[in-house]
C-alpha positions as CSV (number, residue, x, y, z in Angstrom):
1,X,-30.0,-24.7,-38.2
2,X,-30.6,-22.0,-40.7
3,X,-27.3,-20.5,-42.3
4,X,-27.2,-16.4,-41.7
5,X,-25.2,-16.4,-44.7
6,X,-28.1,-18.4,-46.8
7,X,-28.9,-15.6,-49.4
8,X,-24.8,-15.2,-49.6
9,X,-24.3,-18.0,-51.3
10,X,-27.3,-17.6,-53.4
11,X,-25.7,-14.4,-54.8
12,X,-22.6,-16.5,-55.3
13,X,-24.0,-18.9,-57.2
14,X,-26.0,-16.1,-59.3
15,X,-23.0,-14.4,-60.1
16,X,-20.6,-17.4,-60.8
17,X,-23.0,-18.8,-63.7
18,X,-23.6,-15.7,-65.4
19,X,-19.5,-14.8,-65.2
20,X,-18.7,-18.5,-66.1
21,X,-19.9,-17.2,-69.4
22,X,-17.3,-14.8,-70.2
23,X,-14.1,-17.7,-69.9
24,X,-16.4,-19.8,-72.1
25,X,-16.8,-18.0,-75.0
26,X,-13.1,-16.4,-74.5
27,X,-12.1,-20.4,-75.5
28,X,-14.8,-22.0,-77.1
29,X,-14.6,-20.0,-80.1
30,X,-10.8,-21.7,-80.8
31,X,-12.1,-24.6,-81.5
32,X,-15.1,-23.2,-84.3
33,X,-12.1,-20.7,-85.6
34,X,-11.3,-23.0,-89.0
35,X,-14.8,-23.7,-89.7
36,X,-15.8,-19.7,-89.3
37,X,-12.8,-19.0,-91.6
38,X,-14.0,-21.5,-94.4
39,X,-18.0,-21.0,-94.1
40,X,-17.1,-17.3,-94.8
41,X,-14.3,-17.7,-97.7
42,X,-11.8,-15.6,-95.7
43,X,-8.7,-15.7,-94.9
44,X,-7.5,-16.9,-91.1
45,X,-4.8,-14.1,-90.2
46,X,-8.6,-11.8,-90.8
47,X,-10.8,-14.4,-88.6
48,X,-8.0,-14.4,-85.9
49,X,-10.0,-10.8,-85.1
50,X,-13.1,-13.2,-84.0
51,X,-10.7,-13.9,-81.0
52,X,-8.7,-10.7,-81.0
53,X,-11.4,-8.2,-80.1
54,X,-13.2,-10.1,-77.5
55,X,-10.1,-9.7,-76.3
56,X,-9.0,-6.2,-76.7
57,X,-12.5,-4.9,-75.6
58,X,-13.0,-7.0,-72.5
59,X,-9.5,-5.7,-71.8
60,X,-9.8,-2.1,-72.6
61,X,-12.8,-1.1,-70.9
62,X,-13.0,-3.4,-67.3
63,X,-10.9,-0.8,-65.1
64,X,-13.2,1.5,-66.7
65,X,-16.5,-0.3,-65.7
66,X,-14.8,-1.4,-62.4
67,X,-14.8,2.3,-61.7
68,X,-18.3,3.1,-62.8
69,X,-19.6,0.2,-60.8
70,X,-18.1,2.1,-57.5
71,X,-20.3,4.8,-58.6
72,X,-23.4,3.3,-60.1
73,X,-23.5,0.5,-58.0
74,X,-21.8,-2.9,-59.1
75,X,-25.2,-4.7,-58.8
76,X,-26.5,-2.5,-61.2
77,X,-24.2,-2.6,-64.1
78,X,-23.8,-6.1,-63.8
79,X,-26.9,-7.0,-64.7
80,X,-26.9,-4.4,-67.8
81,X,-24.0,-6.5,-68.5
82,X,-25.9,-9.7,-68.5
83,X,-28.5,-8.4,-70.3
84,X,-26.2,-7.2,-73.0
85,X,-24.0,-10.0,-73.5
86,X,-27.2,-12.4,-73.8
87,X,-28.4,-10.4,-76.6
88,X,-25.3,-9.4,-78.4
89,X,-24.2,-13.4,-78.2
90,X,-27.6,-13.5,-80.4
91,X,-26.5,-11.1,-82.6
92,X,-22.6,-12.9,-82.9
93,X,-25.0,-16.1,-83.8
94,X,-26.8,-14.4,-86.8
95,X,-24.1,-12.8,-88.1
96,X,-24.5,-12.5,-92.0
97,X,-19.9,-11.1,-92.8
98,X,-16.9,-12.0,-90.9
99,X,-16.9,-8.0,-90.5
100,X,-20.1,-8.5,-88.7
101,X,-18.9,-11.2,-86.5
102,X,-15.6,-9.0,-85.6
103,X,-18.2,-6.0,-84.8
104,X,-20.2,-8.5,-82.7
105,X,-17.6,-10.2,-81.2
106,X,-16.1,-6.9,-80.2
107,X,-19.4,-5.4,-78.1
108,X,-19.8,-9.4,-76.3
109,X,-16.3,-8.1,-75.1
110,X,-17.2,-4.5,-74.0
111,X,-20.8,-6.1,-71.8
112,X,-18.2,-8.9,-70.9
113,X,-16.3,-6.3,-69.3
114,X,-19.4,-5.0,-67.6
115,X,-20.0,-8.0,-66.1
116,X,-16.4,-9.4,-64.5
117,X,-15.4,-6.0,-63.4
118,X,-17.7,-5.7,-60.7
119,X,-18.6,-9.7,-59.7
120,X,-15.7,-9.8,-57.1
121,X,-16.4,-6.5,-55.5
122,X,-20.2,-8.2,-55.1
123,X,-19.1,-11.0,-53.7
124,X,-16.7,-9.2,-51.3
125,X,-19.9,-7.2,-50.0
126,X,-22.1,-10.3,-49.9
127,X,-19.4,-12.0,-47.3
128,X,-18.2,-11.2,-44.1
129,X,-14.0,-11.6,-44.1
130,X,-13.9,-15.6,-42.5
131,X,-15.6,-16.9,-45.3
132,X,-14.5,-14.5,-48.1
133,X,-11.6,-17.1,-48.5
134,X,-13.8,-19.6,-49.3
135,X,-16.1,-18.1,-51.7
136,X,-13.3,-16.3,-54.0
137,X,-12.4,-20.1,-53.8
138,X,-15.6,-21.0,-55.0
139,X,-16.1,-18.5,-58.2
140,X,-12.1,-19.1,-58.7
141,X,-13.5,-22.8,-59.6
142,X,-16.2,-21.2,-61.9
143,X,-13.9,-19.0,-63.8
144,X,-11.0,-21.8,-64.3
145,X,-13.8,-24.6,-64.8
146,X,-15.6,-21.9,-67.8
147,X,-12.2,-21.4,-69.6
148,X,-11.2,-25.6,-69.7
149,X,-14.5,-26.7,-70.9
150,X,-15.2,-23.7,-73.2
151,X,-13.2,-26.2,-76.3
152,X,-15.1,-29.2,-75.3
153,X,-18.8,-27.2,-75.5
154,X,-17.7,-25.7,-78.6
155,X,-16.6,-28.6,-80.2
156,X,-19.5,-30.8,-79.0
157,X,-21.9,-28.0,-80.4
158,X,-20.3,-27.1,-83.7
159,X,-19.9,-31.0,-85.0
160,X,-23.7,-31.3,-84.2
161,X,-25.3,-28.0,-85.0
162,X,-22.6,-26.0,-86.6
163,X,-20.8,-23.0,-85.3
164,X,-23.5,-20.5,-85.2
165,X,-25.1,-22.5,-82.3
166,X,-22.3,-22.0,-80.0
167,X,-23.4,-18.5,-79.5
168,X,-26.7,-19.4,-78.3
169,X,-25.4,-21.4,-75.1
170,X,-25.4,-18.1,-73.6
171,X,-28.7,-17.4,-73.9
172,X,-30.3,-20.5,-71.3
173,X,-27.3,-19.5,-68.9
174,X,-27.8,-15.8,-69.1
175,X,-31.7,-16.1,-68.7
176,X,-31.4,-18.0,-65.4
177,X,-28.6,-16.3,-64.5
178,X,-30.4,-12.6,-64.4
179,X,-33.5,-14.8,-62.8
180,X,-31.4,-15.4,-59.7
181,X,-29.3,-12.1,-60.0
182,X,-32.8,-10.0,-60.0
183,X,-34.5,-12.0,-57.0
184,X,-31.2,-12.1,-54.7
185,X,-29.5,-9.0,-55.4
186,X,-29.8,-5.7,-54.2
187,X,-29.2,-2.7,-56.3
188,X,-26.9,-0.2,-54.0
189,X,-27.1,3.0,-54.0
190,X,-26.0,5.4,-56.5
191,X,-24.1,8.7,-56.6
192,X,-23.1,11.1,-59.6
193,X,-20.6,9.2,-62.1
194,X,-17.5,11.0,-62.3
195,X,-16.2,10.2,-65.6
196,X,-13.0,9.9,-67.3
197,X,-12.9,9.3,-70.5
198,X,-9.3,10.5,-71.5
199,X,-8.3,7.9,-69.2
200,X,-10.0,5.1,-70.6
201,X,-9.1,6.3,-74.2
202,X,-5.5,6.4,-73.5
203,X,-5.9,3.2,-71.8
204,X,-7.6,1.4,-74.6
205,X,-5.3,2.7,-76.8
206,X,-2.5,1.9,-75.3
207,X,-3.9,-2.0,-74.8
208,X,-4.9,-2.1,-78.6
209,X,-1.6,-1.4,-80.3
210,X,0.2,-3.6,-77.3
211,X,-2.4,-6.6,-78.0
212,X,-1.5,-6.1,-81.8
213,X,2.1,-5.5,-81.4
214,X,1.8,-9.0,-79.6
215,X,-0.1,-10.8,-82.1
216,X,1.4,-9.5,-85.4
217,X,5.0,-9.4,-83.6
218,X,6.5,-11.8,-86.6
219,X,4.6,-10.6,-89.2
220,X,4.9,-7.3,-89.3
221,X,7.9,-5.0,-90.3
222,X,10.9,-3.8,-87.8
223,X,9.5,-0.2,-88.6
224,X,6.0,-1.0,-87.7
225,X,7.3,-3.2,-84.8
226,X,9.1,0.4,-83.3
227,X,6.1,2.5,-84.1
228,X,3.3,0.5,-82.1
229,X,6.1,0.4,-79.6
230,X,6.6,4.0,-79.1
231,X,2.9,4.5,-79.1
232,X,2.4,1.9,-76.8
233,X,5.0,3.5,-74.2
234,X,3.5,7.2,-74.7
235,X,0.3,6.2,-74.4
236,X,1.5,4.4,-71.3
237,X,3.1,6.9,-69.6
238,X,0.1,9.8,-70.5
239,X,-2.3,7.2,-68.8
240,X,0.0,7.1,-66.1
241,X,0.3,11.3,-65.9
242,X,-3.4,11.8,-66.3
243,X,-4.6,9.4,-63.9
244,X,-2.0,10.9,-61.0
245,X,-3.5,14.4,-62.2
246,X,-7.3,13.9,-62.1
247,X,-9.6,14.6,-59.3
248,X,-11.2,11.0,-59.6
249,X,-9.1,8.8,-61.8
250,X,-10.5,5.9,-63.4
251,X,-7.4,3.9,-62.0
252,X,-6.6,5.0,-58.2
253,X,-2.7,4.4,-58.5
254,X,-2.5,4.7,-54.6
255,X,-3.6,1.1,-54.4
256,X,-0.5,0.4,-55.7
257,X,1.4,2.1,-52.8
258,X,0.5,-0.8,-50.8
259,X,3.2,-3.3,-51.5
260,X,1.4,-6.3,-50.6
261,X,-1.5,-5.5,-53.1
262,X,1.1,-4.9,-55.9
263,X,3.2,-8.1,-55.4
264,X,-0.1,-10.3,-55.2
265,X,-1.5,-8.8,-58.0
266,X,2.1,-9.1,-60.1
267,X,2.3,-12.9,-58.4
268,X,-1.2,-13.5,-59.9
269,X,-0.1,-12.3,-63.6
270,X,2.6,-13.9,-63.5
271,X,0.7,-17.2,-62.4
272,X,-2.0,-16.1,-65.3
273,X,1.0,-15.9,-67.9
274,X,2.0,-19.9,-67.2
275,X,-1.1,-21.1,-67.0
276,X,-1.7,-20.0,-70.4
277,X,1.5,-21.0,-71.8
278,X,1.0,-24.7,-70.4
279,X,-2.6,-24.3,-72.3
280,X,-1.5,-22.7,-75.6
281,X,1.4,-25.2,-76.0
282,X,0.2,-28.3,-74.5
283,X,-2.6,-29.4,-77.5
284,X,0.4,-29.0,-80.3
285,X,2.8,-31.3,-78.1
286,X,0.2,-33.9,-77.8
287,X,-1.7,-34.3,-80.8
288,X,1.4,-33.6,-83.0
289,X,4.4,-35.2,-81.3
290,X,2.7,-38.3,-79.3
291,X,0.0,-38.5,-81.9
292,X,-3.0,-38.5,-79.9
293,X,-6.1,-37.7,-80.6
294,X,-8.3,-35.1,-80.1
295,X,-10.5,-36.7,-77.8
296,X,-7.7,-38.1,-75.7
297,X,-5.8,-34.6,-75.7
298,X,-9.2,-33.2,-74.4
299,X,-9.2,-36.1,-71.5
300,X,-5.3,-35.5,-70.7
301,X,-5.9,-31.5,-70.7
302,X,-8.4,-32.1,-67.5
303,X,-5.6,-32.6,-65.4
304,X,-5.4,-29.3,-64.1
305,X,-8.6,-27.7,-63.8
306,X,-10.3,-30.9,-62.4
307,X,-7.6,-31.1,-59.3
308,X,-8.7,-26.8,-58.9
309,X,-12.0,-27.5,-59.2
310,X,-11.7,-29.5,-56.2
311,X,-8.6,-27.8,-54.1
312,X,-9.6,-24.4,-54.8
313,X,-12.4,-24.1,-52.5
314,X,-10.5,-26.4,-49.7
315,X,-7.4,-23.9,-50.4
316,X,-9.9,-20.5,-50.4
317,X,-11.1,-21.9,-46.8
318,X,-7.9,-22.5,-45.3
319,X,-6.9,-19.2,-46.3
320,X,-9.6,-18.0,-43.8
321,X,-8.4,-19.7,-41.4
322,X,-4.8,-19.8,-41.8
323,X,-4.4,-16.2,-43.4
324,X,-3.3,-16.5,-47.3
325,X,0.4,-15.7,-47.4
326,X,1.7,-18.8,-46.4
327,X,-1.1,-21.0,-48.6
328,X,0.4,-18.6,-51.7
329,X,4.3,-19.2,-51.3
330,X,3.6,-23.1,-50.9
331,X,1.5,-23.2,-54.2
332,X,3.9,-21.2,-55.9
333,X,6.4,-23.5,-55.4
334,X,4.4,-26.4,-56.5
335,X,3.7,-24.8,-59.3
336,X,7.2,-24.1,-60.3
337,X,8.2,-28.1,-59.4
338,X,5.7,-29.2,-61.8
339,X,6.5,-27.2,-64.4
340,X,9.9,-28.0,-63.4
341,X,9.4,-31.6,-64.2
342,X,7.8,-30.6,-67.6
343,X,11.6,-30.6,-68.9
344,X,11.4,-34.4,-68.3
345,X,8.8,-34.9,-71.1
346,X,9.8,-36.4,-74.5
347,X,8.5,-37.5,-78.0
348,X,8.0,-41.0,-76.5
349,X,6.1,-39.6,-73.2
350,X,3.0,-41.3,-72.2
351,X,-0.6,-39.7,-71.7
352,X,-0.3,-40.3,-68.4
353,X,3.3,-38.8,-68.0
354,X,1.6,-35.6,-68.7
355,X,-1.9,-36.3,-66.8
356,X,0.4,-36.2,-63.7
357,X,2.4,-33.3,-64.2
358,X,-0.7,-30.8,-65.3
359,X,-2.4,-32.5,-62.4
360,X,0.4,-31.2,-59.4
361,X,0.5,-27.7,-61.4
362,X,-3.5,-28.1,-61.1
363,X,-2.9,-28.5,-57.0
364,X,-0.2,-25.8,-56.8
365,X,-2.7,-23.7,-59.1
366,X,-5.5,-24.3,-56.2
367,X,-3.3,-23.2,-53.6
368,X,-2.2,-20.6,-54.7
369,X,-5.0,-18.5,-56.5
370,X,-7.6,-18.6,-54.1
371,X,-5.7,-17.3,-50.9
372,X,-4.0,-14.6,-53.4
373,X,-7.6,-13.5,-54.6
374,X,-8.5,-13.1,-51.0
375,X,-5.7,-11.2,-50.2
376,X,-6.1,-8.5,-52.8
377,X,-9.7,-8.3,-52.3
378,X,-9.2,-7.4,-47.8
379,X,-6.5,-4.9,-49.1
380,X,-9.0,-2.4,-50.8
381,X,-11.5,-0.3,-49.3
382,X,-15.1,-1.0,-50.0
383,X,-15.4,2.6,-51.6
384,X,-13.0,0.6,-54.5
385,X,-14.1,-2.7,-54.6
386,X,-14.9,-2.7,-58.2
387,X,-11.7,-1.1,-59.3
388,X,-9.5,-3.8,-57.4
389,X,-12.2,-6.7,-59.0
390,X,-11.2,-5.1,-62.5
391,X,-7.6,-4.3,-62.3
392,X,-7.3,-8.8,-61.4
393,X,-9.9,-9.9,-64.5
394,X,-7.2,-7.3,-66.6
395,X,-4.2,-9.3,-64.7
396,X,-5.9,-12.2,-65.9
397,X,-6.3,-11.1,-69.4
398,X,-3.3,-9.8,-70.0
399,X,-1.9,-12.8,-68.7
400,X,-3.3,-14.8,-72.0
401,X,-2.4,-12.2,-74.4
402,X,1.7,-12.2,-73.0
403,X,1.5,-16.4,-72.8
404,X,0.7,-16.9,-76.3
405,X,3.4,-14.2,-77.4
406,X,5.7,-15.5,-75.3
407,X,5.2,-19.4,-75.9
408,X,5.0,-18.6,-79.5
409,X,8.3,-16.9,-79.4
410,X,10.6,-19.7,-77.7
411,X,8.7,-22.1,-79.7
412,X,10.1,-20.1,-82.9
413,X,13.7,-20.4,-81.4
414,X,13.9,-24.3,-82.4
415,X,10.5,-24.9,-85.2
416,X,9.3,-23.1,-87.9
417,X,6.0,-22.0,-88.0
418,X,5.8,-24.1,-91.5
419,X,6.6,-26.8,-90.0
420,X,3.8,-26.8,-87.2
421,X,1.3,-26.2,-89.9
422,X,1.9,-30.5,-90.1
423,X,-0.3,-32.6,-88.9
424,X,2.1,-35.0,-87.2
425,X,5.9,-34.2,-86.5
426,X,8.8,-37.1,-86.5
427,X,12.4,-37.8,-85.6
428,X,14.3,-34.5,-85.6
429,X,10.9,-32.1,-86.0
430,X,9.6,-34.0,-82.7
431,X,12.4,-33.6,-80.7
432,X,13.0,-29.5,-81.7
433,X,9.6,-29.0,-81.1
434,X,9.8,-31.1,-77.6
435,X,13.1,-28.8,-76.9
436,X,11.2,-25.7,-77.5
437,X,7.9,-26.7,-75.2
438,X,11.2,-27.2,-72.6
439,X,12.1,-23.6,-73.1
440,X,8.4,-22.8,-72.3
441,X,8.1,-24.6,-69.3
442,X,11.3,-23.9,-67.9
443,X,10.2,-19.9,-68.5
444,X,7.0,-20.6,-66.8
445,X,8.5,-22.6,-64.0
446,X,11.1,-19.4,-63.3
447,X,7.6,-17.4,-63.4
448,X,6.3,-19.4,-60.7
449,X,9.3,-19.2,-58.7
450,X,9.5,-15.0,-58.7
451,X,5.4,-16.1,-57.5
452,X,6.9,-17.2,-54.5
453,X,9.6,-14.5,-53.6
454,X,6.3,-12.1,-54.3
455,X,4.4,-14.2,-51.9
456,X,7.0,-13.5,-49.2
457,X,7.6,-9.8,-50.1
458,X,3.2,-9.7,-49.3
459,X,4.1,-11.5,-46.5
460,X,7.0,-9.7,-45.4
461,X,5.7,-6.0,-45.6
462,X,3.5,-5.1,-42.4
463,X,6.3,-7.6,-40.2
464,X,9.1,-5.3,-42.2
465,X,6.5,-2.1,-41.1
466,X,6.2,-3.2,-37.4
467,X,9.6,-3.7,-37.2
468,X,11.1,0.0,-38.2
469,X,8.0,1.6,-36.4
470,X,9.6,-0.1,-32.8
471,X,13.4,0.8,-34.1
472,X,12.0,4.7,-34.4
473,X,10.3,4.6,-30.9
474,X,13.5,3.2,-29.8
């Protein structure tokens, strides 16, 4: 029997390999970071940009391509994206200065952007609703399964070709990737591009001086430190002004109106932020307080994204069945009991103490993100399909920036920073470092928790609605 949905899940496929790129090369470059600082005789707080503005420019500009996709049509500028980022990773790979690389590194970002701000609002228009569940499910895997082997290619490459060649996995990817994209996609229609480019200036602004606020936070002056934030909040709040102003903002702040989209999209930040924090802080526990090695902390690492590789599709189906509100408050609070039990860890844990644990935050992970996608996505129009896809790739981004911040600060609270720079930690540095990681888990697991009362408050809203319409016809 021939599926009516065949050439659906060909698009799916299309645009889950070429946007698996984007999580890869956000994380593989971590690993190729000291060797890029050395081959280059440069110093590492000046490489850390390498990182930095993929960041800032994937993050500055996707609500503003999320908007243009609406207009342009998402098919369209996805595939400039593709296009672009293939060529630029070339470029990143032949990069003669570390000022180059930045430069590079900074427009992969800006086509990156391109790319993830319209995949979702394809996928929502290549679906009908009872299987839309599913196939967020599906590129949910894609996205989570791109960001945990992004170290492992990257390290794999760079010991056996050097670092310059982990660019170049992009370009096989990308080349079939487009192939698929050009026979199974078709290029909607377009209408005239309304642009707003104070918006996305004071937007990009406004994330630049917060991203290096964040970054620089203890190494920069207190009179620096009150300057970016001043900006930061002014830029904010202009944004905020011109986009309620304009005739066609590039952000629509009416979504926001609806309660249930803004407490799923704050649930899924939120879920972003300890994800990352369990990812940032995780590597230094294992390799420098239990002493294992790399290899093994790669193996133990898995735990997670291997269990939502599997669940999240399972989870994404249910939700189409089931509805997702319910599926999100249960994997909240799995989330928040595995983290939970994180506080149980100690310098004389086992691999497979912490195998377990990552593995039920992996499940509650599953559970969770899949049903929330879905439910964000079939509480937009169609007409704004792109702008919801990039406001939850900048809920996901953000996310990272705020975990590292935030895990790096609690960590500060009981180790110095001197003291990390050891390969191994002992006795008393163990056990302060082991306390901190507690303070960072137990953070994350209240995170989780507040995922839940969000869940319900999604939940609660159109029952809450129903209930005062009957008590005013009463």
């Amino acid at each position: 029997m021939n599926d009516p949905y065949r050439k659906s899940w060909q698009i799916l496929f299309a645009i889950a390999l070429g946007s698996t790129m984007v999580p890869i090369n956000a994380s593989l470059v971590n690993v190729s970071l000291p060797t890029i600082t050395e081959f280059f005789n440069t110093t590492l707080l000046l490489s850390q940009w390498v990182l930095t503005s993929y960041l800032i420019t994937l993050l500055g500009f996707v609500l503003f391509f999320g908007r243009l996709g609406d207009f342009w049509g998402h098919e369209r500028l996805y595939l400039a994206g593709l296009v672009g980022f293939v060529f630029v990773s070339i470029l990143c790979s032949f990069a003669p200065s570390i000022q180059f690389l930045i430069l590079f590194r900074g427009l992969q970002g800006f086509v990156a952007a391109m790319m993830l701000s319209v995949s979702m609002g394809i996928i929502k228009k290549s679906f009908p609703t009872y299987t839309l569940g599913r196939a967020l499910g599906i590129y949910a895997v894609a996205v989570a399964a791109g960001m945990a082997l992004g170290p492992a290619i990257g390290g794999v490459i760079d010991a056996a070709l050097g670092w310059r060649a982990i660019f170049l996995v992009n370009v096989p990817a990308g080349f079939l990737s487009f192939l698929l994209c050009y026979r199974v996609l078709k290029m909607g229609e377009t209408s005239k591009v309304k642009w707003d480019f104070p918006g996305m200036l004071l937007e990009f602004s406004c994330l630049f001086a917060m991203v290096y606020l964040l970054n620089y936070v203890t190494l920069i002056s207190l009179s620096t430190k009150i300057i970016l934030t001043v900006f930061v909040l002014a830029t904010f709040l202009l944004f905020i002004r011109r986009e309620n102003r304009v005739e066609d903002p590039m952000l629509n702040l009416s979504l926001f109106k609806n309660v249930s989209f803004s407490a799923y999209n704050l649930s899924l930040h939120f879920n972003y932020i300890c994800m990352y924090m369990i990812i940032f802080v995780m590597p230094f526990y294992l390799q420098k307080v239990l002493h294992l090695s790399a290899n093994t902390t790669g193996l133990v690492l898995t735990g997670a994204p291997l269990i939502m590789m599997v669940l999240a599709p399972v989870s994404g189906a249910l939700s189409d069945r089931f509805g997702s509100r319910l599926l999100s408050f249960i994997g909240a609070l799995i989330c928040a009991l595995a983290l939970y039990s994180m506080t149980q860890l100690t310098t004389s844990s086992s691999a497979l103490d912490v195998f377990v644990r990552l593995a039920i935050f992996g499940v509650g992970t599953a559970i969770f993100q899949s049903p929330t996608n879905r439910a964000i996505m079939a509480r937009v129009p169609m007409g704004q399909a792109g702008l919801a896809s990039g406001i939850l790739v900048t809920m996901r981004n953000l996310g990272m920036v705020f975990a590292v911040c935030y895990a790096g600060i609690l960590l500060s609270t009981t180790i110095s920073p001197e003291i990390l720079k050891m390969h191994q930690l002992f006795s008393l540095d163990a056990y302060n470092f082991t306390l901190g990681m507690h303070f960072v888990v137990t953070f994350a697991a209240v995170l989780s928790f507040s995922m839940a009362m969000l869940s319900i408050l999604g939940m609660g809203t159109q029952r809450i609605k129903k209930e005062v319409a009957e008590m005013i016809m009463d």
